[in-house]
C-alpha positions as CSV (number, residue, x, y, z in Angstrom):
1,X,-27.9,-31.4,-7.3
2,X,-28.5,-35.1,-8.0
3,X,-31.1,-37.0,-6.9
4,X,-31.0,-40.6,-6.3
5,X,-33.5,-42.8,-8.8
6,X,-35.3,-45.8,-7.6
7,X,-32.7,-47.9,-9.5
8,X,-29.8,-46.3,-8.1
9,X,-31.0,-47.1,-4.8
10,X,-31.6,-50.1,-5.5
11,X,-28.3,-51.0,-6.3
12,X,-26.6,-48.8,-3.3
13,X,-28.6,-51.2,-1.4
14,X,-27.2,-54.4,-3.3
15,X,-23.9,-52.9,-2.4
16,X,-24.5,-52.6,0.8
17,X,-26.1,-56.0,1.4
18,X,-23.1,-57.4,0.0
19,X,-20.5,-55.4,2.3
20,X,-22.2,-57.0,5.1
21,X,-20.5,-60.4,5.0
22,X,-17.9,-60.7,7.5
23,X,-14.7,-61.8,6.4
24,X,-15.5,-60.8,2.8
25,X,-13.5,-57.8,1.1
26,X,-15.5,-54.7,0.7
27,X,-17.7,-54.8,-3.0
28,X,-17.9,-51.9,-5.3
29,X,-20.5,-52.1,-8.1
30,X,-20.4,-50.5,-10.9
31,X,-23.7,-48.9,-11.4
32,X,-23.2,-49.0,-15.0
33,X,-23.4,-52.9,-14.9
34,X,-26.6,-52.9,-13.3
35,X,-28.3,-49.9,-14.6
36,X,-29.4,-52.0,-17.6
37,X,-31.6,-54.4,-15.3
38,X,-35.3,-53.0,-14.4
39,X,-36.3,-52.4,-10.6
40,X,-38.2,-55.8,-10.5
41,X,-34.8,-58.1,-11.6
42,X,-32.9,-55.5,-9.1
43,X,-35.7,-56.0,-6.2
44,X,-35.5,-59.8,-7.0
45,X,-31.3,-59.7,-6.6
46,X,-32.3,-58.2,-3.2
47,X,-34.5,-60.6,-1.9
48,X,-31.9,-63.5,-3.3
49,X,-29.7,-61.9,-1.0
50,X,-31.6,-61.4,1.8
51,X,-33.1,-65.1,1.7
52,X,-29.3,-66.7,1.7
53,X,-28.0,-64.2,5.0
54,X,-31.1,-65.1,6.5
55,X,-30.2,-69.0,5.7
56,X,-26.6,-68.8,6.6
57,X,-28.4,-66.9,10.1
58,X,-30.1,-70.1,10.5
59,X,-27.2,-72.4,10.0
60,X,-24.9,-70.0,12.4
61,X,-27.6,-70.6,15.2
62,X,-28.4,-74.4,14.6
63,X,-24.4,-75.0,14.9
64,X,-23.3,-73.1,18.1
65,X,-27.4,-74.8,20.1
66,X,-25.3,-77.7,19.3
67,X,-22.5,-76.7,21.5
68,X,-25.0,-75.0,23.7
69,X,-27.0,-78.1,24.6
70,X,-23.9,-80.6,25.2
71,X,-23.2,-78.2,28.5
């Protein structure tokens, strides 16, 4: 039985960060590409990721308050 490393997890979670975008085909990795990065460049990659959903977030919400306070 396998067991998951740290780094593999880390980039299953990269994957799945970046299936989360509506409207945007599903992403396959292959671990291979990543596996040569170390956990802190593939911790950093998930941060990056999470910063810019979290900023699109904020634009989504400051667009539709617009609509919101015209009614």
């Amino acid at each position: 039985m396998h067991t998951k490393t740290t780094k593999e997890k880390l980039i299953n979670d990269i994957q799945n960060l970046l299936n989360t975008y509506e409207g945007v085909p599903p992403t396959s990795i292959n671990p291979n590409l990543l596996q040569f990065m170390d956990e802190a460049t593939l911790k950093e990659i998930i941060g990056n990721l999470l910063t810019q959903k979290e900023e699109a977030k904020e634009v989504d919400i400051a667009w539709l308050e617009q609509f919101q306070s015209t009614h």
